[in-house]
LUMNU-173498 format. One line per 10 residues: number of its first residue (from 1); for each residue x, y, z of N, C-alpha, C. Coordinates in steps of 0.2 Angstrom, whole numbers, always signed. Layout:
NUM	X Y Z X Y Z X Y Z  ...
***
This chain:
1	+363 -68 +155 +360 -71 +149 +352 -72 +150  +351 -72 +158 +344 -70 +158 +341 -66 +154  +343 -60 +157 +342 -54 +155 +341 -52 +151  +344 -56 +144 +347 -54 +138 +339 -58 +136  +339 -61 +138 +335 -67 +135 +328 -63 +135  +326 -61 +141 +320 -59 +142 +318 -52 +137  +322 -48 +137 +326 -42 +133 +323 -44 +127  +327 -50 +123 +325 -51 +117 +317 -53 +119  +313 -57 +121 +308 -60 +122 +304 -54 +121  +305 -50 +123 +300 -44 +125 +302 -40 +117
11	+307 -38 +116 +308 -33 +110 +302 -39 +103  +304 -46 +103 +301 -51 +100 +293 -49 +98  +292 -49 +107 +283 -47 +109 +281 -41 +102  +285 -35 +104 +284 -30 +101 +282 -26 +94  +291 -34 +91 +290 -32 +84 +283 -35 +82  +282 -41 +85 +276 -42 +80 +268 -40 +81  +269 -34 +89 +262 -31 +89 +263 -26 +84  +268 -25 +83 +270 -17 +80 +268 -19 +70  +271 -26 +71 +268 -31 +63 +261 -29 +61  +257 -32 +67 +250 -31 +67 +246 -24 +65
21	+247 -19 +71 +247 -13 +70 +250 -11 +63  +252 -11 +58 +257 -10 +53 +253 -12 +49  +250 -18 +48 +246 -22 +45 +238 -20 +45  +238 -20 +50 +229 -17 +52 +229 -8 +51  +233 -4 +50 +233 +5 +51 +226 +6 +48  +226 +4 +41 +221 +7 +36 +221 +2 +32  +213 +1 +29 +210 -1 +22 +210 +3 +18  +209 +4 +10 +208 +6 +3 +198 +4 +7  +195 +8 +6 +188 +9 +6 +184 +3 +1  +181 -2 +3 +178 -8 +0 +177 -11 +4
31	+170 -17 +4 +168 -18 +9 +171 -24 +11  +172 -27 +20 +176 -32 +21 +174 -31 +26  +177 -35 +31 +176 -39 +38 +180 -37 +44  +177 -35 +50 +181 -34 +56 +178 -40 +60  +183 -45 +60 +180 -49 +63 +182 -51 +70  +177 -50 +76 +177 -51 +83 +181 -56 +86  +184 -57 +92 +186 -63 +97 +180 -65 +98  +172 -65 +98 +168 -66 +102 +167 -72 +96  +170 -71 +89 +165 -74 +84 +161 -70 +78  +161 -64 +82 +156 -60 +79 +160 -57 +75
41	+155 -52 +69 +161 -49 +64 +156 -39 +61  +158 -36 +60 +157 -30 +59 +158 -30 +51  +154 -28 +48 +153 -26 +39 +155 -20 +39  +163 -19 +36 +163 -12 +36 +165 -10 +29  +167 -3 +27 +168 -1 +21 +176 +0 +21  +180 +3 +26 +186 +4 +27 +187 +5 +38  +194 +3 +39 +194 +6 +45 +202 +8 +47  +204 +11 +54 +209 +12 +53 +210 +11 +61  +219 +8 +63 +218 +10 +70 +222 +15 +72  +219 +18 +78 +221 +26 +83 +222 +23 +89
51	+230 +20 +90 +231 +21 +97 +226 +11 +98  +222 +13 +102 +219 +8 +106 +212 +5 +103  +213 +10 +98 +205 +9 +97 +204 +8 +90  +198 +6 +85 +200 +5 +79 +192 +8 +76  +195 +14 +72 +190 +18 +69 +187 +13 +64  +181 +13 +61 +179 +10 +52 +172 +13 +52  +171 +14 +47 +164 +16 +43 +163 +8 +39  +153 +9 +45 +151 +4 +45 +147 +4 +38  +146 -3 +35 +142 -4 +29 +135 -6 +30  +134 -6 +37 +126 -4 +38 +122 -1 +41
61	+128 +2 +46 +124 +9 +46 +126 +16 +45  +123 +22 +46 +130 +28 +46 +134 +33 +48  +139 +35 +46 +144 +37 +51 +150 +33 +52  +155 +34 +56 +159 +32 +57 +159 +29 +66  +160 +21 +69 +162 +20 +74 +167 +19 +76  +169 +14 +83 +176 +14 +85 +175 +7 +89  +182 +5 +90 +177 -2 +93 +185 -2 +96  +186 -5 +104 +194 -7 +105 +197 -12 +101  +203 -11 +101 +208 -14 +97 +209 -21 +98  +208 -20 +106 +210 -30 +109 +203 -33 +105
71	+198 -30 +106 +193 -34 +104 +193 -40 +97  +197 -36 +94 +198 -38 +85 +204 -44 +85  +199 -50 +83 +204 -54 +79 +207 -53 +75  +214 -50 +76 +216 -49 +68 +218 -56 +64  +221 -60 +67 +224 -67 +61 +215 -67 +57  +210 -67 +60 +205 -71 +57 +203 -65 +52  +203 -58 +53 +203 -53 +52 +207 -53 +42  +213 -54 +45 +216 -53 +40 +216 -60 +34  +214 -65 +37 +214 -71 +34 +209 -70 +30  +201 -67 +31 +197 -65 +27 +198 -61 +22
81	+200 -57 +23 +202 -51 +18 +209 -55 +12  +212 -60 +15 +216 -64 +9 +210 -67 +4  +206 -71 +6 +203 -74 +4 +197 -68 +1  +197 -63 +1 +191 -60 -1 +194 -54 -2  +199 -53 -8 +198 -46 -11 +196 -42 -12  +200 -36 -14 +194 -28 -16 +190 -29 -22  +194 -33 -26 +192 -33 -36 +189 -40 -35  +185 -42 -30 +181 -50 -29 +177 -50 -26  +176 -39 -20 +171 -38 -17 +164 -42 -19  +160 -43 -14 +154 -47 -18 +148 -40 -17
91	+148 -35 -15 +146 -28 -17 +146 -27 -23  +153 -29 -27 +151 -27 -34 +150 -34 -40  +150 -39 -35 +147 -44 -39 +141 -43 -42  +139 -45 -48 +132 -48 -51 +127 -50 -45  +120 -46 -46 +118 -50 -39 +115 -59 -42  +114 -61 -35 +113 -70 -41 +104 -68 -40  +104 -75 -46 +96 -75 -49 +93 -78 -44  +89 -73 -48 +82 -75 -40 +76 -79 -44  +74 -87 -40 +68 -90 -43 +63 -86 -46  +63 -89 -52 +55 -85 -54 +48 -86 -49
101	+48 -91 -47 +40 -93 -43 +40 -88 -37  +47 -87 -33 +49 -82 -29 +46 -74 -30  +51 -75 -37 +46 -67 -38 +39 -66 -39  +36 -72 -41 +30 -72 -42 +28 -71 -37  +29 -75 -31 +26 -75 -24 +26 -68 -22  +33 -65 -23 +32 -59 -20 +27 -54 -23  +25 -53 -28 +21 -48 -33 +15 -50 -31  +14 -56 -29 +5 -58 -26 +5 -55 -21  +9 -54 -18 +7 -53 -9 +9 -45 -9  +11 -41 -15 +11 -33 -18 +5 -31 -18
111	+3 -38 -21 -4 -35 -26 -10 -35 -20  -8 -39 -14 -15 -40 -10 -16 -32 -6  -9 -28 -8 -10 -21 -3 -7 -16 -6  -7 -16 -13 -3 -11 -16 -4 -5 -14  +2 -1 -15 +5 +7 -12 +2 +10 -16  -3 +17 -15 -7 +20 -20 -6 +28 -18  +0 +30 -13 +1 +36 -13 +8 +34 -10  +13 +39 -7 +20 +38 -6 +19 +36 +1  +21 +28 +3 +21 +26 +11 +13 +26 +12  +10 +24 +7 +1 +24 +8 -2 +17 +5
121	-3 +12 +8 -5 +6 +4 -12 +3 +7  -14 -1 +2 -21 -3 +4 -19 -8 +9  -24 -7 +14 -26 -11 +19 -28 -17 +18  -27 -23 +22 -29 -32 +18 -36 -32 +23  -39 -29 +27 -46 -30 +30 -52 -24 +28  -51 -19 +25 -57 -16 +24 -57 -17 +14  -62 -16 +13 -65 -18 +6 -66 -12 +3  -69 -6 +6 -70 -1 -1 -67 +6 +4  -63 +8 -1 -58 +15 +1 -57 +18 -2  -56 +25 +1 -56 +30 -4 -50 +35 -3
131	-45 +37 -9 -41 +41 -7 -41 +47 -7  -41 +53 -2 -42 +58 +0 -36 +63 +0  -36 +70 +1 -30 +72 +3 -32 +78 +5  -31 +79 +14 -32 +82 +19 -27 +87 +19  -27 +94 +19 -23 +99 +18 -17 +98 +15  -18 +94 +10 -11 +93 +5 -10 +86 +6  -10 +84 +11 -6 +75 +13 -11 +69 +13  -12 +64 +8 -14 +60 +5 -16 +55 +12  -22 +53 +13 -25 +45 +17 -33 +43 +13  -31 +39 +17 -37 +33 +14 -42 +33 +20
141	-48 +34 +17 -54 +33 +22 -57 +26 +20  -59 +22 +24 -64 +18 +22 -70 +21 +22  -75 +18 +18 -81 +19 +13 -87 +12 +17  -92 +16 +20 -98 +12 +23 -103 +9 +19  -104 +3 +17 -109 +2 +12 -119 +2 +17  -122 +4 +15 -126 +6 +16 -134 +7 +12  -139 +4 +16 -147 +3 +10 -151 +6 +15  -152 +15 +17 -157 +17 +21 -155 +14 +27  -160 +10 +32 -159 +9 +36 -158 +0 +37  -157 -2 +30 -157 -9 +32 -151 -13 +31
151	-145 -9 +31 -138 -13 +30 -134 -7 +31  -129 -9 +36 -123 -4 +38 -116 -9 +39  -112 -10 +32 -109 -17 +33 -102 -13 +28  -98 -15 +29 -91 -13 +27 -90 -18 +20  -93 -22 +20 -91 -30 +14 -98 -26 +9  -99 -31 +4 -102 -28 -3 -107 -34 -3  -113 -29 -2 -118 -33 -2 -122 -31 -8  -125 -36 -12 -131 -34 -18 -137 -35 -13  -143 -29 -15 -150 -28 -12 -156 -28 -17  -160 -30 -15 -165 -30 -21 -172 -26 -20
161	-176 -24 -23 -181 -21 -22 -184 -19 -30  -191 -23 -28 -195 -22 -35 -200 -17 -35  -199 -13 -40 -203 -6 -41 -209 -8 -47  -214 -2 -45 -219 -3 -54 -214 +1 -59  -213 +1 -65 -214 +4 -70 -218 +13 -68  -212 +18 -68 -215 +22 -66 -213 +30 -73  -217 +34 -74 -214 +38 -80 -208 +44 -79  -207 +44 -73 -203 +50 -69 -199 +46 -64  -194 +50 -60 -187 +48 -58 -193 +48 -53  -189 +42 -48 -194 +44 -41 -188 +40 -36
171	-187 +39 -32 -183 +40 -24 -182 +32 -24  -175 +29 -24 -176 +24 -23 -173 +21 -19  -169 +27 -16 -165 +27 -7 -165 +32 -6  -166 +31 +3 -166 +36 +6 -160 +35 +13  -156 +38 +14 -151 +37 +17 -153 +44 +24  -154 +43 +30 -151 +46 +36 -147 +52 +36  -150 +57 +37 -144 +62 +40 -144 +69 +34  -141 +73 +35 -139 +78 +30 -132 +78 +27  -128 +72 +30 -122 +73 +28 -120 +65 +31  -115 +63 +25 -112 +58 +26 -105 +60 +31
181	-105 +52 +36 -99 +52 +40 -92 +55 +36  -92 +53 +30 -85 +52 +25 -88 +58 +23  -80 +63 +22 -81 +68 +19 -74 +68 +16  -75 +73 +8 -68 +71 +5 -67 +77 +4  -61 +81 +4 -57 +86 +1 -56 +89 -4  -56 +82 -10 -55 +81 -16 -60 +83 -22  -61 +86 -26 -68 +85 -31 -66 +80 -36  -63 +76 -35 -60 +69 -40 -58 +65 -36  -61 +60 -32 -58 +56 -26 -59 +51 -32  -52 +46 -28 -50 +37 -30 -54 +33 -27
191	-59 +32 -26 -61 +23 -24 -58 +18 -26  -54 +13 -21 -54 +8 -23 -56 +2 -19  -59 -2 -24 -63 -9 -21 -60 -13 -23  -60 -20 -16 -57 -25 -15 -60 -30 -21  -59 -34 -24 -63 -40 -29 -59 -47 -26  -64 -51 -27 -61 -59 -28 -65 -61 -22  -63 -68 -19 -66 -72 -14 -63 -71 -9  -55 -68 -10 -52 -67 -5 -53 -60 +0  -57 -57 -1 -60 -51 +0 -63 -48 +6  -67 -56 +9 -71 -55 +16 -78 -52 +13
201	-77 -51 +6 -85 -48 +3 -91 -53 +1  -98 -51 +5 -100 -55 +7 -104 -54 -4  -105 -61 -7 -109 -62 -12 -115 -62 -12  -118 -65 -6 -127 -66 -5 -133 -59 -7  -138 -59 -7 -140 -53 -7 -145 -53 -13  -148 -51 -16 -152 -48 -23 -151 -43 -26  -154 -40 -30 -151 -37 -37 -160 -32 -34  -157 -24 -38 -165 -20 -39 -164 -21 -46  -170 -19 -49 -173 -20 -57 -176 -14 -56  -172 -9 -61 -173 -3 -64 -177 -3 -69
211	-181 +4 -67 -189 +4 -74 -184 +9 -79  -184 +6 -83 -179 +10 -89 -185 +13 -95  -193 +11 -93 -197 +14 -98 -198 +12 -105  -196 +6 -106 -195 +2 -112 -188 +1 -115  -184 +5 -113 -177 +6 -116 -172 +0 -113  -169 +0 -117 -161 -3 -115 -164 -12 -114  -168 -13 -119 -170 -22 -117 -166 -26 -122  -161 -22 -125 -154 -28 -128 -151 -28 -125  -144 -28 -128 -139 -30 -124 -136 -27 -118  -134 -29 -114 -132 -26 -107 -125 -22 -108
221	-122 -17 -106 -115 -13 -107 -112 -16 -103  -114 -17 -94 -111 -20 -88 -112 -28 -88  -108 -32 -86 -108 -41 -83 -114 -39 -79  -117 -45 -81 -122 -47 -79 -121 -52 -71  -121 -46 -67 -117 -50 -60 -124 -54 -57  -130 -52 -59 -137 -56 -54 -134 -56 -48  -137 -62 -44 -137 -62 -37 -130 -63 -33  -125 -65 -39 -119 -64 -35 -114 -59 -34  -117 -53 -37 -114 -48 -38 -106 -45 -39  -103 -39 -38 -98 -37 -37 -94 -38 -43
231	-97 -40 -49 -90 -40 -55 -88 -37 -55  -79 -37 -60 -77 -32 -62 -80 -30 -69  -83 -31 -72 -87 -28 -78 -93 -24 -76  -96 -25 -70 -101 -18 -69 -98 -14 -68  -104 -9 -70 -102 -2 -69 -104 +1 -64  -99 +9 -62 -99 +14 -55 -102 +18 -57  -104 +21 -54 -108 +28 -55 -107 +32 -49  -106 +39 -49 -107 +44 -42 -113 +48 -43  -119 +47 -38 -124 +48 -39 -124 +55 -35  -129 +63 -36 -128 +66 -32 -135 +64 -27
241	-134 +66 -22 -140 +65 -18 -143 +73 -19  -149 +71 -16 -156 +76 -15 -157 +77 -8  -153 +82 -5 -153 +84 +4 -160 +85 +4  -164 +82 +11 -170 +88 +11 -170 +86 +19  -175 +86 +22 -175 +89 +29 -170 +86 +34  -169 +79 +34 -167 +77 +36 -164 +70 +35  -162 +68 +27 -162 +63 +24 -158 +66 +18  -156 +61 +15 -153 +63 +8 -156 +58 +3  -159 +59 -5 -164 +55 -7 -158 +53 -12  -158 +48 -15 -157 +45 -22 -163 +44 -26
251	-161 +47 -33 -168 +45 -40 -166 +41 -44  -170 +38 -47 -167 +33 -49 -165 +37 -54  -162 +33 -60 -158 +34 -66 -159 +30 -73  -158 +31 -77 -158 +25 -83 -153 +23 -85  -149 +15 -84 -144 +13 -83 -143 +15 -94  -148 +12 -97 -147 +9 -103 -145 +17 -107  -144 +22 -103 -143 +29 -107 -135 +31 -104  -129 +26 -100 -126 +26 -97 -120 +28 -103  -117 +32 -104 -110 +31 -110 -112 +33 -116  -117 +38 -116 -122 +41 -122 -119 +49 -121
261	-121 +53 -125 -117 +58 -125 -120 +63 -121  -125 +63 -119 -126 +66 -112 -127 +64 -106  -125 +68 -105 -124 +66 -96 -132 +65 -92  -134 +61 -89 -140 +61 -84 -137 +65 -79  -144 +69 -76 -143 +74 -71 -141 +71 -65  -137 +73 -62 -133 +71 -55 -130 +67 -55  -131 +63 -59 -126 +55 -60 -119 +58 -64  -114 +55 -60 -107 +57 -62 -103 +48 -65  -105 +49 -73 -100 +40 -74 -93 +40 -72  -89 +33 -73 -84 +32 -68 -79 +30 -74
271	-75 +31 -74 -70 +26 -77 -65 +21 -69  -66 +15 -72 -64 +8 -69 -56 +7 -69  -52 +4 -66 -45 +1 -71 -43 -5 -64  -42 -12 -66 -42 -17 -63 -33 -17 -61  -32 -17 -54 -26 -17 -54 -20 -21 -54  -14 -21 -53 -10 -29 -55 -14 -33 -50  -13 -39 -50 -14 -44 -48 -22 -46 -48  -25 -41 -48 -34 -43 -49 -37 -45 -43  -34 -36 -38 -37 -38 -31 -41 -34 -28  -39 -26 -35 -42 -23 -32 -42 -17 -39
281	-51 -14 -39 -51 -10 -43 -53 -3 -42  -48 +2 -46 -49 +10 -44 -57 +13 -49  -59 +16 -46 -64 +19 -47 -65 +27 -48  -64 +30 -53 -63 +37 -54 -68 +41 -57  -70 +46 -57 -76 +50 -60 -74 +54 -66  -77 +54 -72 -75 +56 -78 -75 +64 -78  -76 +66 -75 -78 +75 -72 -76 +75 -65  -73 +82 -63 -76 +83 -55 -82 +84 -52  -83 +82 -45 -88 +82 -44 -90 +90 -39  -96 +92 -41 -97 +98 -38 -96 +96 -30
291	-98 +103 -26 -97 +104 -20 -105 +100 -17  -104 +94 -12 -111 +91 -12 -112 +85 -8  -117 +79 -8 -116 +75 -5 -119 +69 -11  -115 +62 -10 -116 +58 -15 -117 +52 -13  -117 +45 -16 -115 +40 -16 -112 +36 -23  -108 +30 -21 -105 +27 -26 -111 +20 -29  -115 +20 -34 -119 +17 -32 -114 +9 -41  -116 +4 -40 -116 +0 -43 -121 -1 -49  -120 -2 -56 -124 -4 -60 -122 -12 -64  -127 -15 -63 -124 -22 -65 -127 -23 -72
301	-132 -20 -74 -132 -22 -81 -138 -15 -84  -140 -17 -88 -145 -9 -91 -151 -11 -87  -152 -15 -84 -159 -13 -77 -159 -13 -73  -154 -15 -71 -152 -16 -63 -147 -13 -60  -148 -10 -53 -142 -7 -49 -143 -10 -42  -136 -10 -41 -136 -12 -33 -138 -5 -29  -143 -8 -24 -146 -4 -19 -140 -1 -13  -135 -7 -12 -131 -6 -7 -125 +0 -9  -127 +5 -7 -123 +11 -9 -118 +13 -4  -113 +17 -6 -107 +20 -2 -108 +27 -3
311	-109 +30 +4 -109 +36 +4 -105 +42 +6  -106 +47 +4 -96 +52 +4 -100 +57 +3  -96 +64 +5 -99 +71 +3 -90 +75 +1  -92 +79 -2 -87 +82 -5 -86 +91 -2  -82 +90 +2 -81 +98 +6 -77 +98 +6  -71 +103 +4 -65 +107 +6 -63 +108 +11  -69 +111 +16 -67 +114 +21 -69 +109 +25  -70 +103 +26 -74 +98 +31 -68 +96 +34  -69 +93 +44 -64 +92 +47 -61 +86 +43  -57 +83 +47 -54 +77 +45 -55 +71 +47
321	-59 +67 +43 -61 +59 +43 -56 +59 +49  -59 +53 +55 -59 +52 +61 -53 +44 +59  -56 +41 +56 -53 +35 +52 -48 +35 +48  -48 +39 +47 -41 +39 +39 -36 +35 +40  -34 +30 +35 -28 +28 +36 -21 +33 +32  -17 +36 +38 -11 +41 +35 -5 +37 +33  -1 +41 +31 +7 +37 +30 +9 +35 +32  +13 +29 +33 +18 +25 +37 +24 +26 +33  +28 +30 +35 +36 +29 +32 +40 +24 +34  +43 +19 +29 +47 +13 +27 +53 +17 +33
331	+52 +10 +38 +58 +13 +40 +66 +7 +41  +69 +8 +38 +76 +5 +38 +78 +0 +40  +80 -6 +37 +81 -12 +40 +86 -12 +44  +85 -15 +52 +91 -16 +55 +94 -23 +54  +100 -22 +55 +105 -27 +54 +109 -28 +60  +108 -34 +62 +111 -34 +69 +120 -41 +67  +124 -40 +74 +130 -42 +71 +128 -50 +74  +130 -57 +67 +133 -60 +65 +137 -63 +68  +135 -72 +66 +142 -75 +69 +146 -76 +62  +152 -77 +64 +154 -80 +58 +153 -87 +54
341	+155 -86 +48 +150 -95 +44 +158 -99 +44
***
């Protein structure tokens, strides 16, 4: 009678690992839960057991894994999957609404670094940049602002300097070297400049007063930025310089002939466009520019330009900026396992 007892005890055992097994073989593909003795639980899409082990395609990563069989709680296992059917997956639920302030927050802190090539976004500490593309593959260089030799600062400074009234173009920067540090590949490079307070760009500084020769003494085209400079309503210009020995010279210009139907010689005007969120604005040249060296100079109203220039030269064949910010490829959010709720 023992015998018989234990006999059955055992065959008992059996039926119902053989239940389990039976029960656990395979899923219908939907996403569900292998959930662990430890508490833990695996997201999966479907799984099956083999013997000892329990094959499933995970819904977070890819491929197919394996995990042992003892490991798997199956009562809890299966208790989940009663309560959370194929046609109730929440995969193919509605996703739920998201706060509007939420999204708002998120599109502000888009806008403080927006993506301006593929895996290419503006940086939150440098202020004026320029988009490049180095044998085919787009980076960002920053851009030096620069007055001769009396300001070498990466933030945006208004300079001032009063000239006489003179009848001819005459020199009104002169910039070091025969070639600027930044060199673009491009004859149509992107500027874009940081705006606002939150910018780390310094306001202080003064305004030059352009001899425009009698002209241009009504209304102003550009905001009228004075001492605090940097609006988004003045206007960009790409200035060509004048290489000579050792130096690269700026002439002045006449702001108030600016968007007239002829072009000023070496002056290249810009088209502006203020980007979401109003943090940062793109700077383009209405034409390509030839082969040469330049700056980006500032015009704040029909007499005035700002002295503090950003310098760039335009070679095809020039090494590659030392600085450039390159791609960073998104890489994949990891999901680690979960305890059960």
């Amino acid at each position: 009678m023992v015998a018989l007892g234990l006999a059955l005890g055992m065959a008992g055992e059996g039926y119902a690992q053989r239940t389990a097994l039976d029960a656990a073989q395979s899923t219908a593909p939907h996403r569900t839960r292998l959930i662990l003795k430890d508490g833990s639980y695996q997201v999966v899409l479907s799984y099956q057991v083999k013997g000892k082990v329990v094959s499933y395609v995970s819904a977070e990563r890819d491929g197919t894994e394996e995990i042992p069989f003892d490991l798997v709680d199956w009562d809890a296992t299966h208790k989940w999957e009663q309560k959370h059917p194929a046609d109730g997956d929440a995969s193919q639920a509605p996703a739920p609404a998201i706060d509007p302030e939420l999204l708002k927050e998120e599109a502000d802190r888009a806008a403080l670094t927006p993506e301006v090539a593929p895996n290419l976004s503006l940086p939150e500490l440098d202020s004026v940049l320029v988009l490049d593309y180095f044998q085919g593959a787009p980076e960002l260089v920053p851009l030096v602002q620069s007055e001769g030799e009396l300001n070498h600062e990466t933030a945006h400074n208004i300079l001032k300097k009063l000239i006489e009234p003179r009848a001819a173009p005459h020199a009104i920067v002169t910039l070091k070297g025969l070639a600027s540090l930044r060199q673009m590949h491009v004859n149509e490079p992107a500027v874009y400049l940081r705006l606002g307070d939150d910018s780390g760009i310094s306001r202080s500084g003064e305004v030059f007063k352009v001899d425009t020769h009698g002209a241009g003494s009504g209304t102003a085209k550009a905001g009228d930025a004075g001492a605090s400079g940097g609006s988004p309503e003045s206007w960009y210009v790409m200035v060509r310089t004048d290489v000579r020995t050792d130096s690269r010279v700026i002439a002045s210009f006449n702001p108030a002939l600016l968007g007239g139907a002829h072009p000023q010689e070496d002056v290249t005007e810009t088209k502006t466009e203020v980007l979401p969120g109003g943090h940062w604005m793109k700077i383009t040249p209405k034409r390509p520019l030839d082969f040469g060296e330049y700056v980006l100079m500032e015009v704040l109203n029909d007499q005035e330009v700002n002295l503090g220039v950003w310098d760039f030269g335009v070679h095809p064949v020039a090494p590659d900026n030392k600085d450039a910010l390159k791609p960073v490829p998104k890489r994949p959010v990891g999901l680690e396992r979960r305890g059960v709720n």
